[in-house]
N, C-alpha and C positions, 0 to 999 in steps of 0.2 A: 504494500500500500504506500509508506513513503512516511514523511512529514506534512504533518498540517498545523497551520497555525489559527490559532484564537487572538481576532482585533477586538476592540472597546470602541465603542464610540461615543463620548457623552461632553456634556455641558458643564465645569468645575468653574464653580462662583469661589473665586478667595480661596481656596484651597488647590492645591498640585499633590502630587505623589500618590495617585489612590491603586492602591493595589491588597493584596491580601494581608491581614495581620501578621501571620507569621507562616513557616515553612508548616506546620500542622492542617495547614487550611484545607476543608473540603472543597474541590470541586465537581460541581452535579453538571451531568451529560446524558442524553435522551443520544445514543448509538445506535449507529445502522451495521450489521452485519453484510458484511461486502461479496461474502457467498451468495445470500437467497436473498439481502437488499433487503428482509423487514428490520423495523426501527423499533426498539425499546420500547413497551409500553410507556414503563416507570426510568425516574432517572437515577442515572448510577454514579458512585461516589469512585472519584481517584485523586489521590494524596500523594503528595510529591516525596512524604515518607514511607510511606507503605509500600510494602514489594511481595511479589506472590511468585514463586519458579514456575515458568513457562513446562507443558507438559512434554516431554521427548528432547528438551534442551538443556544443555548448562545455565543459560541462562533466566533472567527474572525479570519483572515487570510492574511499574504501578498498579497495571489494571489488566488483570487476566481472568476472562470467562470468557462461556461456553451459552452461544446462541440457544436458546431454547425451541427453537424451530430446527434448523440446521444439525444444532450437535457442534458447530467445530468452534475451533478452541480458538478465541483472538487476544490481542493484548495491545495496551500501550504504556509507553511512558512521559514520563517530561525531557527534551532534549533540547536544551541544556534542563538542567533541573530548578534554572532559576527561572521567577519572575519578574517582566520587565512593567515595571510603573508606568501607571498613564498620569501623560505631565500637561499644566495647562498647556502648555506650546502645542499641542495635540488637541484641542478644544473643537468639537465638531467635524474632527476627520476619524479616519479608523488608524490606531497603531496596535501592532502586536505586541500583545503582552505574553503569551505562552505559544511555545512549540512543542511536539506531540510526537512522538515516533509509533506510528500506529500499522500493524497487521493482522488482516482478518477481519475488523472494524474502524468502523469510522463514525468519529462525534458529528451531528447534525444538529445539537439546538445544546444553546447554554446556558445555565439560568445560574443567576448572581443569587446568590441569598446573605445571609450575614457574616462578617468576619473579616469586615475589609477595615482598611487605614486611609487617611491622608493624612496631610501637614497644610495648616494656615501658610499661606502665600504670602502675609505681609509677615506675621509673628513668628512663626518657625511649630505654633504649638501641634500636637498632635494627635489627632481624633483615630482613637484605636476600638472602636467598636460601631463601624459604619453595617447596616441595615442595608443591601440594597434590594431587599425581595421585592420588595413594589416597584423596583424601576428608578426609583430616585431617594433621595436623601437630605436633611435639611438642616442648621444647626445654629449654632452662634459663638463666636469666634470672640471673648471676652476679653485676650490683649490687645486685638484689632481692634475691637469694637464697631465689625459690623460681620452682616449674613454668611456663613456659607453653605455651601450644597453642591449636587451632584444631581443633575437633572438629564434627560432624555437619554438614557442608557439603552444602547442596542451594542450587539454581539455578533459576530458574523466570523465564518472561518473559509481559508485559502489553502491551496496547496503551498508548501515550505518550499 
């Protein structure tokens, strides 16, 4: 299958650096199986710590199952294992934040839910428990002394 990447595309009022709180972070993925092509009812968890041995290989994986249709066995992981921040300079465009080495599946929908960060744009402070399961986010920036937030969050993924 290859590499595929996960863009962000959102609205950052007064705040930069919004990405995951820490390397624990869940993220959720509704997968297609690239065998028989059906997609995940429910969405599945992969952690950039978590690892599972791939079956017949030496090797191991963030995210290894087994199509419930099909039977065969997919995997992926993080490549590189870091996460890259989405920065205001990115403000209304798509930038990649994670890459994916993926075989046998492939992530088709990504849904943000809670665990993220940013940093105040003018103060440096650091909001480490961002929400963004509704899509957006809102707050108040008390050394600034004014609004931030995180508005029109869309997600969309490319070949790496």
């Amino acid at each position: 299958m290859g590499k595929i990447a996960l863009a962000m595309k959102a609205e950052l009022v007064n705040v930069t650096g919004l990405q995951p709180a820490d390397a624990s972070h869940d993220f959720h993925f509704k997968i297609k199986c690239t065998s028989c092509q059906e997609v995940s009812d429910n969405f599945v968890t992969i952690n950039r710590e978590d690892t599972s041995p791939i079956s017949g290989s030496r090797g191991e994986a963030n995210l290894v199952m087994r199509c419930k249709f099909c039977k065969r066995e997919g995997s992926a992981s993080f490549d590189p294992p870091q996460v890259i921040p989405y920065n205001a300079e990115h403000n209304g465009q798509f930038s990649r934040i994670a890459v994916f080495e993926c075989r046998g599946l492939e992530p088709v929908e990504f849904e943000a839910r809670d665990g993220w960060k940013a940093v105040g744009a003018e103060s440096g402070q650091v909001f480490d428990d961002i929400d963004l399961t509704d899509g957006d986010w809102a707050d108040y920036d008390e050394k600034a002394g004014n609004e931030v937030s995180v508005m029109d969050l869309e997600f969309q993924f490319s070949r790496a």
